[in-house]
N, C-alpha and C positions, 0 to 999 in steps of 0.2 A: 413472493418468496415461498419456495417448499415449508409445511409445516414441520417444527423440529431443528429448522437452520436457527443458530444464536451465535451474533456477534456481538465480539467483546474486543475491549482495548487491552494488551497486553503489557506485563509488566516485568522486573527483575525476577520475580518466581516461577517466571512463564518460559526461565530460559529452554528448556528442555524439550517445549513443543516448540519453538524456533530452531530449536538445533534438528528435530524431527520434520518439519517444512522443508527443513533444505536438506536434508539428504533423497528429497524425492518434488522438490520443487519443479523441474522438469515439467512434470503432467500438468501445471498451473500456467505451462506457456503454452505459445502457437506452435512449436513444435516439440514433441513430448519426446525426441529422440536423441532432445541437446543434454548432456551430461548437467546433473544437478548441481547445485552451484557449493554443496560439503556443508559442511556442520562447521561451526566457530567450537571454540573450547568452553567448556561449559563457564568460565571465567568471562571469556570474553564475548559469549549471548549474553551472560547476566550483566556485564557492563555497557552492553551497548541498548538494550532493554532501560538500562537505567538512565542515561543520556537524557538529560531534559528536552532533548531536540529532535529527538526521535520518537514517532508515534506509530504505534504497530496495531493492525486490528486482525482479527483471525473469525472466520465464517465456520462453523463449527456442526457436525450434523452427527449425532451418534458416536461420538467420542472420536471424529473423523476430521479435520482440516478439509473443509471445502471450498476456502475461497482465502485471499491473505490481501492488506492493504498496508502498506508501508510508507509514511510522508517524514520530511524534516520540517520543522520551524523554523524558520530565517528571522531574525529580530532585522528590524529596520535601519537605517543610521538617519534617515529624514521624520519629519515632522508627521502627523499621518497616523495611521495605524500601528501599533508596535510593532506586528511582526506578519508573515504572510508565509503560506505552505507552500512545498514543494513537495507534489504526490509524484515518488521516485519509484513505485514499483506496484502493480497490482495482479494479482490473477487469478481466475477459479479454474477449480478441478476439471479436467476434461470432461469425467462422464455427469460435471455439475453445470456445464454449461445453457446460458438463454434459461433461466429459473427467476431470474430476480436478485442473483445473489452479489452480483457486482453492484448493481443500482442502489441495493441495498448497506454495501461497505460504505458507497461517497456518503450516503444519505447518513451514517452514522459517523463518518468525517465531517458533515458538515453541521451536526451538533453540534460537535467539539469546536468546531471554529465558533457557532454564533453563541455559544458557551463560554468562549474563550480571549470576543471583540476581536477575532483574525478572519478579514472579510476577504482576501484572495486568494487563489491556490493555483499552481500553474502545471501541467502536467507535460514533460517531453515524450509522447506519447508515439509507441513506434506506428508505423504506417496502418496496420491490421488493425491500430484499437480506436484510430480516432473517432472513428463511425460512432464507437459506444459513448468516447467522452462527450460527442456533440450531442447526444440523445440524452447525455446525463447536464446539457446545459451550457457547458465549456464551449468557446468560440476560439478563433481563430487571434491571435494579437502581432501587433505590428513587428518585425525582424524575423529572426529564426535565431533555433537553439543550434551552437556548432560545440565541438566537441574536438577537442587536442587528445592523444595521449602519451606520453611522454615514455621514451624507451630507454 
């Protein structure tokens, strides 16, 4: 990882740079041409930041957003582990790409999990990124993810 990158977990004080990621989140995907996905109300970053289920990490270079890692917690209802992750969004900056800094978000995701006794994570990873989750470890598991959405 570039010297200078620091990744941190974000929290309800941190709304602002979440409300800041998305109005330019765009350049964190495969195509930097897709409209960014807007800013929440400053109400509604700091309540969704607060969310015990939501875990937010930010890559950070020079007072810069370079890279963002977004999971939920699922608490279990079976016997087992309590609860198991759902890494539902990740990205780096285009001109931060191939440095280390993705490799680098899971690897501080998966503090937190063996910090936290949550030993799974499951990622619906679009077609471009699988390459990266298999190199970060992640295999392939039995079914697929389907997706309804309701109009």
């Amino acid at each position: 990882m570039p010297a200078g990158v620091l990744i941190r977990r974000i929290g309800p004080k941190d709304a602002g740079a979440l409300n800041a990621l998305a109005e330019r989140d765009n350049h964190f995907d495969e195509d930097p041409a897709t409209e960014p996905s807007g800013a929440l109300t400053p109400d509604g970053a700091r309540d969704f930041l607060a969310d015990p289920s939501v875990l937010f990490w930010l890559a950070e270079a020079g007072g810069q957003v370079v890279g963002f890692l977004h999971c939920y917690v699922q608490r279990r209802r079976s016997s087992g582990p309590w609860a198991e992750l759902l890494l539902m969004e990740m990205g780096t900056h285009a001109d931060w790409r191939r440095r280390g800094i993705g490799r680098a978000m899971v690897a501080a995701m998966e503090v937190w999990m063996k910090e936290s006794a949550v030993a799974e994570v499951w990622v619906p990873a679009n077609t471009y990124a699988v390459g990266f989750y298999r190199k970060c470890g992640f295999v392939a598991d039995e079914g697929a993810i389907l997706v309804k959405e309701l109009h």
